[in-house]
C-alpha positions, 0 to 999 in steps of 0.5 A: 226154416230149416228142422235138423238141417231139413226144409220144413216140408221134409221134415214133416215127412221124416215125422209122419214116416217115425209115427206111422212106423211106431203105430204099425209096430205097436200094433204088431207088439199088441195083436199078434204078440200079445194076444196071439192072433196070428198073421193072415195074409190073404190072396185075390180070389185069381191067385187063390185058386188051387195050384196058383201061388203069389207070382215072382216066388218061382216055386214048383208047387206055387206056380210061380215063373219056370 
């Protein structure tokens, strides 16, 4: 059986990928817009210490590749 021209399992996928996508923005929209609580992204402890920053940015302070 075919869904908008997809094979059944594939068709599931593309489901399950729009709902998690509208949960993940529903949940952007309710905390962080609505309430206000911002957005805290926290590093592994080997990366947070002092003069480190997240690798690849190659920034000067961030440590990041010359």
């Amino acid at each position: 059986m075919t869904a908008f021209g997809l094979p059944g399992p594939m068709f599931w996928v593309f489901v399950a990928t729009i709902v998690a996508g509208s949960l993940g923005a529903l949940h952007f929209l309710i905390v962080h817009v609505a309430l206000g609580r911002p957005v805290v992204e926290t590093l592994p402890p080997a990366l947070a210490r002092e003069g480190q920053g997240a690798p690849g940015t190659g920034s000067a302070e961030g440590g990041g590749p010359e």
